[in-house]
N, C-alpha and C positions, 0 to 999 in steps of 0.2 A: 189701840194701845193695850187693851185686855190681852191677844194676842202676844206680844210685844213683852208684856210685864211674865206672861206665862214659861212662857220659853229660855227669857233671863231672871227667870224667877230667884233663883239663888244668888245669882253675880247681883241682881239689886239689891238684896240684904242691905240697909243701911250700918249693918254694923259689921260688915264684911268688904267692905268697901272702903276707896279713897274716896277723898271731899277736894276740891279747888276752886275758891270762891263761893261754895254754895253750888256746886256744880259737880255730880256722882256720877263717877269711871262707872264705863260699863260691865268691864269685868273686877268681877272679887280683887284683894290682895295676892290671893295665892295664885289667881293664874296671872296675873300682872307679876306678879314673881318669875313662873315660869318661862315668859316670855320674854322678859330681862336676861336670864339665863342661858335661855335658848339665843337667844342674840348675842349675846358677847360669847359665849361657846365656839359659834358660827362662824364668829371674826376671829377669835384665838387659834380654830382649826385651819383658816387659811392663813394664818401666818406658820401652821405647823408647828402650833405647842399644843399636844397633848397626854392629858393626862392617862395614868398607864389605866387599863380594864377593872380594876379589881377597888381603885379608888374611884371610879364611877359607878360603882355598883354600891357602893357606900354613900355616894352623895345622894342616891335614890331612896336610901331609905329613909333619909330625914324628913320628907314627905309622907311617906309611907305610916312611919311611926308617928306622926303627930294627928295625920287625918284617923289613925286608928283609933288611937287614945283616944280623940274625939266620940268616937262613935262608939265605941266601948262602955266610957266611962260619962258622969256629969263634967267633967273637965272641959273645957270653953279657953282655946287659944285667941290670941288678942293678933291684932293686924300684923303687927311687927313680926312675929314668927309664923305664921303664915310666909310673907313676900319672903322670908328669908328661907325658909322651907323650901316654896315654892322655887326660889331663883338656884340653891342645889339641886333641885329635880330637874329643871330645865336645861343646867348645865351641866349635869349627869347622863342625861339621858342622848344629850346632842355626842357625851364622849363616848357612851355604849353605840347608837346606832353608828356611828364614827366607824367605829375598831370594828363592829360587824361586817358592815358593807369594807373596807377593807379585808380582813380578813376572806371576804368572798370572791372579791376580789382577784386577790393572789391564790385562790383556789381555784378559777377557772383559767386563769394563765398558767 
């Protein structure tokens, strides 16, 4: 369990976590965010709605700037902005590597 607790040392965080029943997600809010993101992303790309490049590269940084703040400043984000942080990064980041790999795509055809 030492092992166990070491490894997910951060995602346990009780105060970086969700709760259900008395019962704590393994991963953090923020990557439970990103994995939301990155799922519905995933599904919105095969029906072929995507968002254009430049508004994915913005959804990126909503993560970006709040893990910063954090680590810059004493400022302490709460659950809520995390998952929602987290759920633009993940579905940012599904539209960038998107448009890449196309884009590469049609570069070697």
């Amino acid at each position: 369990m030492i092992i166990f607790r070491k490894y997910w040392g951060y995602h346990q965080l009780p105060s970086r976590s969700f709760f259900i029943c008395s019962y704590q997600f393994l991963l953090c809010a923020r990557c439970m965010g990103i994995l939301l993101g990155e799922l519905i992303a995933i599904i919105m790309a095969a029906d072929n709605i995507i968002f254009p490049f430049r508004y994915n590269l913005w959804l990126l940084m909503s993560m970006v700037m709040d893990g910063s703040i954090q680590l810059i400043t004493s400022y302490e984000s709460n659950n809520i902005k995390r998952i929602i942080s987290g759920f633009l990064f993940g579905f940012g980041i599904v539209g960038v590597l998107f448009e890449l790999i196309v884009r590469m795509w049609k570069y070697v055809l």
